[in-house]
C-alpha positions as CSV (number, residue, x, y, z in Angstrom):
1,X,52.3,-54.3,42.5
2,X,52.3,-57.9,42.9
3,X,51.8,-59.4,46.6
4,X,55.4,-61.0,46.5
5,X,57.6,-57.7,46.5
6,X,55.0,-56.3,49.5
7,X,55.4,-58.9,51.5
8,X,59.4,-59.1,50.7
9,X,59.5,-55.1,51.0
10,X,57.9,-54.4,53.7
11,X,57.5,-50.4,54.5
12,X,60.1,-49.8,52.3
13,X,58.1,-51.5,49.2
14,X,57.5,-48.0,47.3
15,X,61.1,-46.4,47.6
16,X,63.1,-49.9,46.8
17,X,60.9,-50.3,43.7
18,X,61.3,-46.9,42.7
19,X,65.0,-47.2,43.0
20,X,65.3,-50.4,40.7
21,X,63.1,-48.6,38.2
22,X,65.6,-45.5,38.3
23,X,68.2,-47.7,37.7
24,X,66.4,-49.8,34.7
25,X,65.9,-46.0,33.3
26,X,69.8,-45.3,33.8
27,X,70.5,-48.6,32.2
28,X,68.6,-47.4,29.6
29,X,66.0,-50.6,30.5
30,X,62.4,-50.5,30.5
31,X,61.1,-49.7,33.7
32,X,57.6,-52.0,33.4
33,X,57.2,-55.1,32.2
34,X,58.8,-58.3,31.7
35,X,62.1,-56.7,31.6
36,X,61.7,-54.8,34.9
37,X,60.3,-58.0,36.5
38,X,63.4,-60.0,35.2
39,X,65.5,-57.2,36.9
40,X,63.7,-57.4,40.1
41,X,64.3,-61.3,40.0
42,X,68.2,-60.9,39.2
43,X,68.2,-58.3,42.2
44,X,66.4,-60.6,44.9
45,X,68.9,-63.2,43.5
46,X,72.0,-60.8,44.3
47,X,70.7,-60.4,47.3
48,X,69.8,-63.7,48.5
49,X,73.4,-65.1,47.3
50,X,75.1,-61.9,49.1
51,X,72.8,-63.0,52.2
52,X,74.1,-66.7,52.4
53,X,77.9,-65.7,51.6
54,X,77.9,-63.3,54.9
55,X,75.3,-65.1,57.5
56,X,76.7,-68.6,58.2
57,X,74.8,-69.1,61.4
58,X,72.2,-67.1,63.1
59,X,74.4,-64.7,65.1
60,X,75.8,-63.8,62.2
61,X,72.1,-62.9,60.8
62,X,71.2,-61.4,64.3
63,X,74.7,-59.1,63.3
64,X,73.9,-57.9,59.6
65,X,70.5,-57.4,61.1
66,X,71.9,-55.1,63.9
67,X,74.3,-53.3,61.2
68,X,77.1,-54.8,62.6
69,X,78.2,-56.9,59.2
């Protein structure tokens, strides 16, 4: 496991990893390799896009973070 998705993952690092490789097997994808890491990368990329369409300013950060968005 690379120092990147720890530090991005936190706690969580081992179940959000095993997730996206459940889903690379259900997608019939290979769950190592450059194919799993080009997964991961389209996944933080979702996620940073989905990030900047709902947060606008930091109270609305401070509100996804809360659960609130």
């Amino acid at each position: 496991m690379r120092a990147a998705e720890t530090a991005l993952a936190g706690r969580y690092d081992a179940l959000i990893i095993a997730m996206l490789r459940q889903r690379c097997l259900a997608d019939q994808l290979p769950a190592y390799g450059d194919v799993f890491d080009a997964q991961l990368h389209a996944h933080m990329n979702r996620g940073v896009l989905l990030l900047y369409q709902r947060a606008k300013s930091l109270p609305d950060l401070c509100a996804l973070a809360a659960g609130e968005g």
